[in-house]
Backbone bond lengths (Angstrom), bond angles and torsions (degrees), N, CA, C in turn:
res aa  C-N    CA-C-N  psi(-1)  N-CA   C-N-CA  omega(-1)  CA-C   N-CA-C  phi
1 X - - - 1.454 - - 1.520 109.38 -
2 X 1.285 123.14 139.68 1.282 134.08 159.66 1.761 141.13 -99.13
3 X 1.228 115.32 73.12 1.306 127.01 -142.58 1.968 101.90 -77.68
4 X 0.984 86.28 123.55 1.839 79.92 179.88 1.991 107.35 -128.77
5 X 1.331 87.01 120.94 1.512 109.19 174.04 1.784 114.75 -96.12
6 X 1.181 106.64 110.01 1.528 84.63 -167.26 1.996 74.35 -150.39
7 X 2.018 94.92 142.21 1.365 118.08 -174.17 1.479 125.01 36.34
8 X 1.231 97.85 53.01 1.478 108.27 169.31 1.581 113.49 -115.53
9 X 1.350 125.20 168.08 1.514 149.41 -173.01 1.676 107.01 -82.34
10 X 0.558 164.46 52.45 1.670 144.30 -154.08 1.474 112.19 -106.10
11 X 1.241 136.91 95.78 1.371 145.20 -166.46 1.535 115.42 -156.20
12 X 1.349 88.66 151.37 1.942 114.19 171.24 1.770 97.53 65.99
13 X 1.427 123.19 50.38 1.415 128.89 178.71 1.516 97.49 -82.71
14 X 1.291 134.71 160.71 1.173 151.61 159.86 2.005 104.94 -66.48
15 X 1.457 83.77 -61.11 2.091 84.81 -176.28 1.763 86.71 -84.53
16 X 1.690 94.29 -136.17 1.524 119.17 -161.33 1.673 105.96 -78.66
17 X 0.941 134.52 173.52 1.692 134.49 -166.45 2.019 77.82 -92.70
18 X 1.476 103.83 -76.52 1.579 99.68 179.37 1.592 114.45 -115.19
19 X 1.575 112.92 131.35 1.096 97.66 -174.23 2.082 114.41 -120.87
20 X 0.880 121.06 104.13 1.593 120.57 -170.19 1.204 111.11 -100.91
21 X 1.485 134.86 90.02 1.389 177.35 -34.51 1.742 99.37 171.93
22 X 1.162 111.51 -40.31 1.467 125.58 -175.13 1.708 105.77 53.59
23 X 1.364 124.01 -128.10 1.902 134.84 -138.50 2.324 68.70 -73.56
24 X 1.368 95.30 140.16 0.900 157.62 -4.82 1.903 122.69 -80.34
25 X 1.622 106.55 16.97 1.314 116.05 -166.94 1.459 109.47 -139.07
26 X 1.530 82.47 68.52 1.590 84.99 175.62 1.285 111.64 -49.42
27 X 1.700 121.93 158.12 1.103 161.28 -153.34 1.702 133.67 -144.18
28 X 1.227 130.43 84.37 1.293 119.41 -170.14 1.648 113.37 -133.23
29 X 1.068 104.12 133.23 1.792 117.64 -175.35 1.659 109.80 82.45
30 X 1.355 115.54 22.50 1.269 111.19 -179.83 1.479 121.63 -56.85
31 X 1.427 142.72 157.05 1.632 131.14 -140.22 1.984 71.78 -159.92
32 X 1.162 115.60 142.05 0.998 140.86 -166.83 1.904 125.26 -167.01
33 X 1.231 94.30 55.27 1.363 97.06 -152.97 1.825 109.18 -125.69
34 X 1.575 122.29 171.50 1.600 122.48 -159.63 1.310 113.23 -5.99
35 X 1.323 103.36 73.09 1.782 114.95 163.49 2.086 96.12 -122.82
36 X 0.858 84.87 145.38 1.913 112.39 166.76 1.558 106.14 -112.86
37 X 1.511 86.58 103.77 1.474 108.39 173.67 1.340 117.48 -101.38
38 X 1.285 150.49 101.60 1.414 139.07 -159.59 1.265 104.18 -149.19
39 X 1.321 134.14 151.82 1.535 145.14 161.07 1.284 104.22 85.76
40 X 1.029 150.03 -7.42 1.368 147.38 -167.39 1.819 110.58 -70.71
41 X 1.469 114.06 131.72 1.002 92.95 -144.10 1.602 95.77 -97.10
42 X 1.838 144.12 5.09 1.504 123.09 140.15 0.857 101.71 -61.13
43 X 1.125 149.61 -66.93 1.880 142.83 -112.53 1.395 106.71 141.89
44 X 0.886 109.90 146.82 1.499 136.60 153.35 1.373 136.03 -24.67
45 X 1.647 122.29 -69.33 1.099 127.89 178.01 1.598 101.01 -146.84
46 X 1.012 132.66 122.29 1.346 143.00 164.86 1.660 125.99 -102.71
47 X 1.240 132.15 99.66 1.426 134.24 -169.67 1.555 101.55 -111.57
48 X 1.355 116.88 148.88 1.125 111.48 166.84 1.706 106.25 -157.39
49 X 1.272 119.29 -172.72 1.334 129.81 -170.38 1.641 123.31 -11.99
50 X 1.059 138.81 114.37 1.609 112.40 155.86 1.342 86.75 92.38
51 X 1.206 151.66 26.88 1.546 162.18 157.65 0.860 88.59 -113.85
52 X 1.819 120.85 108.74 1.588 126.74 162.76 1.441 118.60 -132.25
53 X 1.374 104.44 -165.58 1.656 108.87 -137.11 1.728 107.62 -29.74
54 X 1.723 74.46 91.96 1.560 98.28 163.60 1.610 108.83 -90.04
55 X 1.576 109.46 149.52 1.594 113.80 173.25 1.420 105.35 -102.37
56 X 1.318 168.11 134.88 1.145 167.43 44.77 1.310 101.27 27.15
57 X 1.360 124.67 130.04 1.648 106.96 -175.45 1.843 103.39 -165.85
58 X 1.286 123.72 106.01 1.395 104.46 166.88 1.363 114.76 58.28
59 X 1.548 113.93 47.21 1.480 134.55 159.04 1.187 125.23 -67.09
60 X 1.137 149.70 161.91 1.615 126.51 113.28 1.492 92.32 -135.78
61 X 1.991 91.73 143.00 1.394 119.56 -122.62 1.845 58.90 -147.87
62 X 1.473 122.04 90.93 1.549 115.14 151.65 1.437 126.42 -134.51
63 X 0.826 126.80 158.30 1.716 135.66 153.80 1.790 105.87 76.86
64 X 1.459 125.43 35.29 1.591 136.82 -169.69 1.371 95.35 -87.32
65 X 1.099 103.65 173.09 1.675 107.65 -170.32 1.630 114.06 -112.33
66 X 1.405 88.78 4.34 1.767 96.61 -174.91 1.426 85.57 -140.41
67 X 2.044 124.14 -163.00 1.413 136.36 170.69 1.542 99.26 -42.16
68 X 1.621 94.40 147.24 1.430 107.21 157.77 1.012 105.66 -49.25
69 X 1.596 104.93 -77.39 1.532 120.75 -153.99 2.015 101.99 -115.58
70 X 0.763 106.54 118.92 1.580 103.33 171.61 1.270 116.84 -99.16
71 X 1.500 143.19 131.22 1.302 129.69 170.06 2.151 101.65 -128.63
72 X 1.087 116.59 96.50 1.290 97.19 148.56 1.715 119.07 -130.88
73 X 1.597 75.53 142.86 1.248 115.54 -160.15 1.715 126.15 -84.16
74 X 1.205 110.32 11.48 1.655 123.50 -148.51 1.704 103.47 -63.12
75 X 1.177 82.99 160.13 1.701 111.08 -165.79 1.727 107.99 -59.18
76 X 1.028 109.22 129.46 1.905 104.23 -172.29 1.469 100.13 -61.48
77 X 1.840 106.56 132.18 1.474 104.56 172.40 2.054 106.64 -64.11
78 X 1.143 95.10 164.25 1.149 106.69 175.74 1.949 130.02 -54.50
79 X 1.490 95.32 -15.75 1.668 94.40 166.11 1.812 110.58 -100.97
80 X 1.476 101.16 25.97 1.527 101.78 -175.62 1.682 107.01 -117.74
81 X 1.408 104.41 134.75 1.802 96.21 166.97 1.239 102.99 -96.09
82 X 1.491 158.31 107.50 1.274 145.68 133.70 1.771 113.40 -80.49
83 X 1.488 89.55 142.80 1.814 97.21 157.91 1.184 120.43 -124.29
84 X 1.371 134.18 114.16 1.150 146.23 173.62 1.526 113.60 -75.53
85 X 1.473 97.76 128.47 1.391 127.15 176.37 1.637 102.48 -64.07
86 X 1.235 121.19 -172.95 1.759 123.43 168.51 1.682 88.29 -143.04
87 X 1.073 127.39 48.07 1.139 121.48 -179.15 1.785 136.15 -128.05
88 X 1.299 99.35 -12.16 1.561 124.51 161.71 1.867 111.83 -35.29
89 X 1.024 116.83 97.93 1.026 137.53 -161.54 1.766 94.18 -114.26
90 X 1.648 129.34 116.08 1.036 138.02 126.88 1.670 143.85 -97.82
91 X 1.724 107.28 104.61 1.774 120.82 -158.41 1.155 105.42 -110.51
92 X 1.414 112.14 135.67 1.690 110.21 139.16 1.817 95.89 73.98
93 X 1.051 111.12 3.94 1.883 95.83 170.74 1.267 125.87 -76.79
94 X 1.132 129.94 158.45 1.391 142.48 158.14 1.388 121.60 -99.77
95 X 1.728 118.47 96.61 1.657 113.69 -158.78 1.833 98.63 -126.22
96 X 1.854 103.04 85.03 1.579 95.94 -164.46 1.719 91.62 -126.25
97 X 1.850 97.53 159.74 1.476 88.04 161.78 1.363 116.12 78.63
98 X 1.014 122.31 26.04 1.954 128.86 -174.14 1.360 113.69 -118.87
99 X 0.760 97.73 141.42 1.978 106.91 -165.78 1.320 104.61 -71.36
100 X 0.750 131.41 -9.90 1.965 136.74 162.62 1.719 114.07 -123.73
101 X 1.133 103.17 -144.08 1.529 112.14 -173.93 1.791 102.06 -80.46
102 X 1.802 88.88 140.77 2.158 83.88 175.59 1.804 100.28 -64.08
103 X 1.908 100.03 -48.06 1.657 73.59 179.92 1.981 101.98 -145.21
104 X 1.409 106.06 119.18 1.198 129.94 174.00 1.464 99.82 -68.59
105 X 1.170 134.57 107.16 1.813 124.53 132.10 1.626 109.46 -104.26
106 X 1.521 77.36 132.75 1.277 107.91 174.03 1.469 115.26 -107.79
107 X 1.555 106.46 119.86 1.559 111.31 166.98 1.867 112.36 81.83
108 X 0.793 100.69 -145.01 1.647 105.77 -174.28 1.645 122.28 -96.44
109 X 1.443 115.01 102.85 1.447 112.80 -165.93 0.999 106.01 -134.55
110 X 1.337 128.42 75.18 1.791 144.67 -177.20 1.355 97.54 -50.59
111 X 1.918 91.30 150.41 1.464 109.61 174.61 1.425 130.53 45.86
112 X 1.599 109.65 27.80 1.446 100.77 -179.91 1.416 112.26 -97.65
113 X 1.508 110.32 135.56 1.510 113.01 -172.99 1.934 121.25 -110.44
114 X 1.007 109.36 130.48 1.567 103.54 -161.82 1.787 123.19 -131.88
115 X 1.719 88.19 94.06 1.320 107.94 -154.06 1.444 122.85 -87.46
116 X 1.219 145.00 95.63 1.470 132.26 -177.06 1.433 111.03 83.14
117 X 0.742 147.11 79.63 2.147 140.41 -162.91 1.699 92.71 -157.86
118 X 1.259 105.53 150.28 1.394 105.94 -172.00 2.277 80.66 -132.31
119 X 1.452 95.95 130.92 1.448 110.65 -170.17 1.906 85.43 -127.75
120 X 1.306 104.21 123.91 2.088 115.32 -173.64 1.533 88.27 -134.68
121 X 1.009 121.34 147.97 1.455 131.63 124.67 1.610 129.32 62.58
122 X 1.925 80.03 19.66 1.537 81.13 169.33 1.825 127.51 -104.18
123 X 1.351 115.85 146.23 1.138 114.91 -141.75 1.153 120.60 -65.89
124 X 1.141 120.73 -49.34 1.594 124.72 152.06 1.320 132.91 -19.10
125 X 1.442 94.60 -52.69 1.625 117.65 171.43 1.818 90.63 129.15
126 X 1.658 97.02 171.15 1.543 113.12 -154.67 1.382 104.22 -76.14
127 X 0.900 104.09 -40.62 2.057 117.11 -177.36 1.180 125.60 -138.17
128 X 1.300 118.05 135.03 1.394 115.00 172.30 1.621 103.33 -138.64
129 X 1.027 142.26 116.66 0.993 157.01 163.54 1.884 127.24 177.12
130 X 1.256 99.74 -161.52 1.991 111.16 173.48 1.277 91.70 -70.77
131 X 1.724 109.60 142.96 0.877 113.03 141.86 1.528 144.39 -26.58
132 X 1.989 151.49 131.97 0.988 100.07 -170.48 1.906 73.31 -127.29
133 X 1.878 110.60 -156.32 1.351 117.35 149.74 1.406 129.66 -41.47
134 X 1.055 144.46 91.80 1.906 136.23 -157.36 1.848 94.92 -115.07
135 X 1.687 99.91 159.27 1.148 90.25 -172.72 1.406 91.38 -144.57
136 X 1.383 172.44 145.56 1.522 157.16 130.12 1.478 110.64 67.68
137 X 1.322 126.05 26.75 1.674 118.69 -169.04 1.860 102.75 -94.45
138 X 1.473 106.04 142.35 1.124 113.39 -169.56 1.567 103.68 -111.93
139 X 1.452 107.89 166.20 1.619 118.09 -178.91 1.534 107.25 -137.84
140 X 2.178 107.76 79.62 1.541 75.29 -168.88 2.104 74.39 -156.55
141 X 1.236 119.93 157.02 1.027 144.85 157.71 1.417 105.19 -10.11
142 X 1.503 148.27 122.94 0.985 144.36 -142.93 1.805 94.60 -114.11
143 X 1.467 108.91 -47.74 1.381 124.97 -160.52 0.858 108.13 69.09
144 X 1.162 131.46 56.80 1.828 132.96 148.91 1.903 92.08 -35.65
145 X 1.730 97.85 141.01 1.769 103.83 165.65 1.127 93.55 -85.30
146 X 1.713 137.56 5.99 1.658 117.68 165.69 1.326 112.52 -83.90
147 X 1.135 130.24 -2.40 1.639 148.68 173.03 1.623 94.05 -64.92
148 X 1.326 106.72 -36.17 1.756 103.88 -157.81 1.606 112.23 -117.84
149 X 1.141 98.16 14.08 1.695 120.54 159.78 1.344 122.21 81.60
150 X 2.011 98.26 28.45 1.237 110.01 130.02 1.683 146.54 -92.65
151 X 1.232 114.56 160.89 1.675 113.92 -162.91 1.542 117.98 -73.24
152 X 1.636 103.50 2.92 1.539 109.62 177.65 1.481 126.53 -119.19
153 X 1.677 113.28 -161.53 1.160 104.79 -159.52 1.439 110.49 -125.95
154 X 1.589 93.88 2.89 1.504 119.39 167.90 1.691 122.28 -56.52
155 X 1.496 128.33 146.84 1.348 120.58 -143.31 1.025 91.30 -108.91
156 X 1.814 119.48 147.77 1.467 129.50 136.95 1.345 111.59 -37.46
157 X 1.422 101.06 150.25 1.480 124.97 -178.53 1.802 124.60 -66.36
158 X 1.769 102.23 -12.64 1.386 109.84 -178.53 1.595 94.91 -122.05
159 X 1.823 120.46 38.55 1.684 109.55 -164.53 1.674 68.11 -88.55
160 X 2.191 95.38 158.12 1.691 102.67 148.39 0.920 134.38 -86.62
161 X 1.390 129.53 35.22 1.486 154.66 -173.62 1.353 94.05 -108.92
162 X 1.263 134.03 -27.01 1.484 121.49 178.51 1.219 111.33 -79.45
163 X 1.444 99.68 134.74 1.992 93.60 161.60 1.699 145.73 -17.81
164 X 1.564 99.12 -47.95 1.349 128.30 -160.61 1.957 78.44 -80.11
165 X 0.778 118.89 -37.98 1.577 117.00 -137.33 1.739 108.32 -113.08
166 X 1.507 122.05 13.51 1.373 141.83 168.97 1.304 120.37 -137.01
167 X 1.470 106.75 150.23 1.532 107.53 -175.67 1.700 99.75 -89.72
168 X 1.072 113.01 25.05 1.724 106.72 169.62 1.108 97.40 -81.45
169 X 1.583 116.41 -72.06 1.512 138.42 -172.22 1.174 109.35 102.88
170 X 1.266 126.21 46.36 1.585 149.31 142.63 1.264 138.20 -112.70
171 X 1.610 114.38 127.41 1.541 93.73 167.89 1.389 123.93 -66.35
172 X 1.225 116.25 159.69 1.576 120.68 -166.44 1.489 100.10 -129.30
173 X 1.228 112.61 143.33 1.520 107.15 178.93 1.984 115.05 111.99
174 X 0.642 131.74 150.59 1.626 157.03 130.17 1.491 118.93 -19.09
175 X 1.435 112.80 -33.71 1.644 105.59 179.88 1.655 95.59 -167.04
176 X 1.440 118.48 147.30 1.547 136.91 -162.86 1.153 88.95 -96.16
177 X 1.240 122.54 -176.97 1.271 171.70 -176.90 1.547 101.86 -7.14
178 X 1.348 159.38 105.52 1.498 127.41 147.92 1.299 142.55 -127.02
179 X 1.405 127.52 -67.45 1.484 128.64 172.90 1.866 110.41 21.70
180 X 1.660 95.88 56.23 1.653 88.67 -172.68 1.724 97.46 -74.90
181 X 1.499 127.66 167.29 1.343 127.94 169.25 1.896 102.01 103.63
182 X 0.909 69.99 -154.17 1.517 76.89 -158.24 2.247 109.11 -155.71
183 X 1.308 106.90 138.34 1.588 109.80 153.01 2.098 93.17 83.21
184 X 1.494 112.49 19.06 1.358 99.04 178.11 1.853 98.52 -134.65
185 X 1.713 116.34 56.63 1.388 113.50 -171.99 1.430 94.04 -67.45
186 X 1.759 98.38 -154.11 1.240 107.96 165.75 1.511 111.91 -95.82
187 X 1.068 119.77 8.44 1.562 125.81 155.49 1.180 121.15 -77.06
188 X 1.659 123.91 -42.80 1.371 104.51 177.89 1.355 103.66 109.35
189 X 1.574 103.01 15.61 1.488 96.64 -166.86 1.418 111.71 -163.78
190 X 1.414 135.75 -141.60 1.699 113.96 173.70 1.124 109.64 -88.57
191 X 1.368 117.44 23.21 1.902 93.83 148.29 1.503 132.92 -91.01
192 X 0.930 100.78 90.82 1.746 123.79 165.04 1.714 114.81 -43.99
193 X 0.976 127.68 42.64 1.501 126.16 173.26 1.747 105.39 -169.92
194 X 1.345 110.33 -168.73 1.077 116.91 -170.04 1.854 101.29 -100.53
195 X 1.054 109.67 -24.37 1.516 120.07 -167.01 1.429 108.20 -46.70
196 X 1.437 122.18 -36.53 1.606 128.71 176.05 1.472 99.16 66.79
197 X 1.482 99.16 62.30 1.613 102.30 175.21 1.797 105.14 -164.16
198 X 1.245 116.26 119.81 1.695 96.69 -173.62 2.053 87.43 -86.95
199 X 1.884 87.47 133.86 1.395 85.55 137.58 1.659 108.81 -170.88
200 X 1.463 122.69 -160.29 1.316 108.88 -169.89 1.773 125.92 -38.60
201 X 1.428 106.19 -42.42 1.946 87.41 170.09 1.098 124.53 -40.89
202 X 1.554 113.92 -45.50 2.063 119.36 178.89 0.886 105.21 -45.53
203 X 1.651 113.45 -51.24 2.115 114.09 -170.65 1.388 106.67 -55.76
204 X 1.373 114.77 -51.60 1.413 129.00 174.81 2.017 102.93 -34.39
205 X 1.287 101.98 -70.11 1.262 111.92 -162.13 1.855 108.81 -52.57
206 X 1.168 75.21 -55.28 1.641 84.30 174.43 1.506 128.42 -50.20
207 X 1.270 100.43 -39.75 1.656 111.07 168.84 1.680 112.59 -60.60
208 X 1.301 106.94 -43.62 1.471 119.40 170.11 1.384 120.22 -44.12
209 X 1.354 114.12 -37.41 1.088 126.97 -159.53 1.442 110.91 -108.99
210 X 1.241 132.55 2.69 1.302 137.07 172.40 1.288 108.34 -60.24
Protein backbone atom coordinates (compact mmCIF):
# COMPACT_ATOMS: atom_id res chain seq x y z
CA UNK A 1 0.00 0.00 0.00
CA UNK A 2 0.97 3.52 -0.63
CA UNK A 3 -0.46 5.86 1.89
CA UNK A 4 -0.25 9.57 1.05
CA UNK A 5 -0.91 12.36 3.58
CA UNK A 6 -0.66 15.49 1.90
CA UNK A 7 -2.09 19.21 3.43
CA UNK A 8 -3.44 18.22 6.42
CA UNK A 9 -3.44 19.74 10.25
CA UNK A 10 -2.13 17.00 12.52
CA UNK A 11 -1.70 18.21 16.18
CA UNK A 12 -2.01 17.82 20.06
CA UNK A 13 -1.78 13.69 19.51
CA UNK A 14 -1.09 11.79 22.67
CA UNK A 15 1.66 9.36 20.61
CA UNK A 16 3.51 10.58 17.30
CA UNK A 17 1.60 13.21 14.84
CA UNK A 18 2.49 10.25 12.04
CA UNK A 19 3.68 7.11 12.88
CA UNK A 20 4.91 4.35 9.99
CA UNK A 21 5.80 1.17 11.89
CA UNK A 22 7.29 -0.47 8.71
CA UNK A 23 8.21 -4.85 8.59
CA UNK A 24 5.56 -6.21 9.51
CA UNK A 25 3.75 -3.51 7.10
CA UNK A 26 5.60 -2.93 4.48
CA UNK A 27 5.26 0.42 2.93
CA UNK A 28 6.14 1.77 -0.53
CA UNK A 29 5.67 5.25 -2.31
CA UNK A 30 4.50 6.78 0.83
CA UNK A 31 3.84 10.85 0.11
CA UNK A 32 4.00 12.81 3.24
CA UNK A 33 3.90 16.18 2.22
CA UNK A 34 2.44 20.26 3.18
CA UNK A 35 0.99 19.02 6.37
CA UNK A 36 1.73 21.06 9.81
CA UNK A 37 2.48 18.71 12.30
CA UNK A 38 2.96 20.41 15.72
CA UNK A 39 2.27 19.65 19.46
CA UNK A 40 2.14 16.08 19.37
CA UNK A 41 3.29 14.89 22.34
CA UNK A 42 6.14 11.73 20.97
CA UNK A 43 7.28 13.45 17.99
CA UNK A 44 6.36 14.36 14.90
CA UNK A 45 7.10 11.87 12.31
CA UNK A 46 8.45 8.47 13.04
CA UNK A 47 9.62 6.12 9.98
CA UNK A 48 11.17 3.05 10.31
CA UNK A 49 12.21 -0.20 8.48
CA UNK A 50 10.53 -1.42 5.24
CA UNK A 51 8.96 2.24 4.74
CA UNK A 52 10.33 3.03 1.31
CA UNK A 53 10.87 5.55 -1.15
CA UNK A 54 9.18 7.72 1.02
CA UNK A 55 8.97 11.63 -0.04
CA UNK A 56 9.11 13.98 2.98
CA UNK A 57 8.15 17.10 1.24
CA UNK A 58 7.14 20.71 2.34
CA UNK A 59 6.43 19.95 6.07
CA UNK A 60 6.60 21.98 8.94
CA UNK A 61 7.40 19.64 11.58
CA UNK A 62 7.25 22.20 14.94
CA UNK A 63 6.78 22.45 18.61
CA UNK A 64 6.40 18.07 19.29
CA UNK A 65 7.32 16.93 22.46
CA UNK A 66 9.72 14.30 21.35
CA UNK A 67 12.02 14.19 17.57
CA UNK A 68 10.73 16.06 14.81
CA UNK A 69 11.42 13.56 12.52
CA UNK A 70 12.59 10.07 13.66
CA UNK A 71 13.89 7.59 11.12
CA UNK A 72 15.26 4.23 12.26
CA UNK A 73 16.17 2.31 9.82
CA UNK A 74 17.69 -1.07 11.21
CA UNK A 75 18.90 -3.93 9.36
CA UNK A 76 16.07 -6.73 8.69
CA UNK A 77 16.39 -9.44 11.43
CA UNK A 78 17.12 -12.55 9.87
CA UNK A 79 13.41 -14.06 9.69
CA UNK A 80 12.61 -10.85 7.61
CA UNK A 81 12.86 -10.30 3.71
CA UNK A 82 12.92 -6.48 3.20
CA UNK A 83 14.10 -4.55 0.03
CA UNK A 84 15.11 -1.23 0.35
CA UNK A 85 14.46 1.36 -2.12
CA UNK A 86 17.46 4.26 -2.34
CA UNK A 87 14.87 6.65 -2.71
CA UNK A 88 13.67 8.39 0.57
CA UNK A 89 13.82 11.79 -0.28
CA UNK A 90 13.64 14.58 2.58
CA UNK A 91 12.70 18.49 0.83
CA UNK A 92 11.81 21.78 1.55
CA UNK A 93 10.76 21.10 5.38
CA UNK A 94 10.60 23.22 8.20
CA UNK A 95 11.76 20.97 11.39
CA UNK A 96 12.06 23.80 14.37
CA UNK A 97 11.31 24.04 18.02
CA UNK A 98 11.00 20.22 19.15
CA UNK A 99 11.72 19.05 22.43
CA UNK A 100 14.44 16.63 21.23
CA UNK A 101 16.36 16.33 18.04
CA UNK A 102 14.60 17.96 14.56
CA UNK A 103 15.97 14.74 13.10
CA UNK A 104 17.24 11.57 15.03
CA UNK A 105 18.37 8.56 12.69
CA UNK A 106 18.87 5.81 14.26
CA UNK A 107 20.92 2.88 12.93
CA UNK A 108 21.00 2.03 9.27
CA UNK A 109 18.84 4.09 6.78
CA UNK A 110 20.14 3.66 3.16
CA UNK A 111 19.90 6.12 0.46
CA UNK A 112 18.38 8.88 2.25
CA UNK A 113 18.68 12.18 0.50
CA UNK A 114 18.15 15.61 2.21
CA UNK A 115 17.39 18.45 0.11
CA UNK A 116 16.73 22.16 1.09
CA UNK A 117 15.01 21.77 4.88
CA UNK A 118 15.63 24.43 7.28
CA UNK A 119 16.26 22.47 10.96
CA UNK A 120 16.16 25.88 14.03
CA UNK A 121 15.87 25.46 17.49
CA UNK A 122 15.42 22.20 18.32
CA UNK A 123 16.40 21.28 21.72
CA UNK A 124 18.30 18.40 21.53
CA UNK A 125 19.98 19.81 18.69
CA UNK A 126 19.15 19.72 14.77
CA UNK A 127 20.71 16.34 13.80
CA UNK A 128 21.97 13.48 15.03
CA UNK A 129 22.81 10.85 12.87
CA UNK A 130 25.27 9.44 9.56
CA UNK A 131 26.09 11.61 7.45
CA UNK A 132 23.62 11.54 4.44
CA UNK A 133 23.37 13.20 0.50
CA UNK A 134 22.76 17.15 1.59
CA UNK A 135 21.91 19.72 -0.76
CA UNK A 136 21.24 23.80 0.19
CA UNK A 137 19.80 23.04 3.85
CA UNK A 138 19.74 25.94 6.18
CA UNK A 139 19.98 26.36 10.12
CA UNK A 140 18.30 29.57 10.89
CA UNK A 141 15.14 31.08 12.66
CA UNK A 142 12.13 30.24 10.63
CA UNK A 143 9.79 33.25 11.80
CA UNK A 144 6.81 31.43 12.36
CA UNK A 145 3.95 34.65 12.56
CA UNK A 146 3.18 32.43 15.77
CA UNK A 147 6.50 33.84 17.16
CA UNK A 148 4.67 37.25 16.71
CA UNK A 149 1.41 36.42 18.35
CA UNK A 150 -0.16 34.81 15.71
CA UNK A 151 -1.89 31.22 16.04
CA UNK A 152 -0.01 29.90 12.92
CA UNK A 153 2.78 28.53 11.23
CA UNK A 154 2.64 30.76 8.33
CA UNK A 155 5.92 32.95 7.67
CA UNK A 156 7.03 36.50 8.18
CA UNK A 157 7.70 38.35 5.20
CA UNK A 158 11.67 38.53 5.83
CA UNK A 159 11.51 34.36 7.03
CA UNK A 160 14.56 32.35 4.98
CA UNK A 161 12.13 29.85 4.17
CA UNK A 162 10.80 32.17 1.57
CA UNK A 163 11.89 32.01 -1.87
CA UNK A 164 12.86 35.66 -2.25
CA UNK A 165 14.91 35.30 0.92
CA UNK A 166 17.41 31.97 0.33
CA UNK A 167 20.07 31.08 -1.85
CA UNK A 168 18.22 27.72 -2.57
CA UNK A 169 15.32 29.51 -4.19
CA UNK A 170 12.53 27.64 -2.59
CA UNK A 171 9.90 28.04 -0.34
CA UNK A 172 10.46 25.83 2.56
CA UNK A 173 7.87 24.88 4.89
CA UNK A 174 4.04 23.83 5.03
CA UNK A 175 2.54 27.32 4.51
CA UNK A 176 3.92 30.79 2.64
CA UNK A 177 3.89 34.00 3.53
CA UNK A 178 1.57 35.35 6.59
CA UNK A 179 1.16 37.66 9.59
CA UNK A 180 -1.99 38.93 7.60
CA UNK A 181 -3.64 42.05 9.80
CA UNK A 182 -2.17 44.46 11.30
CA UNK A 183 -1.25 46.19 15.17
CA UNK A 184 -0.58 42.48 16.86
CA UNK A 185 3.66 42.39 16.46
CA UNK A 186 5.70 41.07 18.95
CA UNK A 187 5.61 44.44 20.52
CA UNK A 188 2.15 44.70 21.15
CA UNK A 189 1.82 47.49 19.14
CA UNK A 190 2.12 48.86 15.37
CA UNK A 191 4.52 46.55 14.49
CA UNK A 192 2.92 44.45 11.99
CA UNK A 193 5.73 41.88 11.22
CA UNK A 194 7.97 39.69 12.90
CA UNK A 195 11.09 42.01 12.62
CA UNK A 196 10.28 43.65 16.22
CA UNK A 197 11.11 46.97 14.90
CA UNK A 198 8.46 49.75 13.85
CA UNK A 199 9.28 51.27 10.66
CA UNK A 200 7.86 52.40 7.29
CA UNK A 201 6.50 48.72 6.18
CA UNK A 202 4.14 48.84 9.54
CA UNK A 203 2.86 52.35 8.21
CA UNK A 204 2.55 50.63 4.95
CA UNK A 205 0.73 47.70 6.54
CA UNK A 206 -1.41 49.59 8.50
CA UNK A 207 -2.64 51.74 5.76
CA UNK A 208 -3.49 48.42 4.07
CA UNK A 209 -5.42 47.50 6.61
CA UNK A 210 -7.73 50.34 7.25
Amino acid sequence: SAPNMVNLQISANDGWGIWMPGYPYASRGVQIRQCQIDHNALGGVTLTRAVMATNVASNTIAENGGHGLFLQGDLPMRTETAVYDSTTIIERNVIAFNAKYGIYMLSFFPGLHYYRNDLFGNNSGDWLGNSVDTICNLSADPLFCRQAGFSEYSLAASSPCLQANNVCGVDIGALGAGCTGCCTGMRGNVDCDAENNVDISDLSRMIDNL
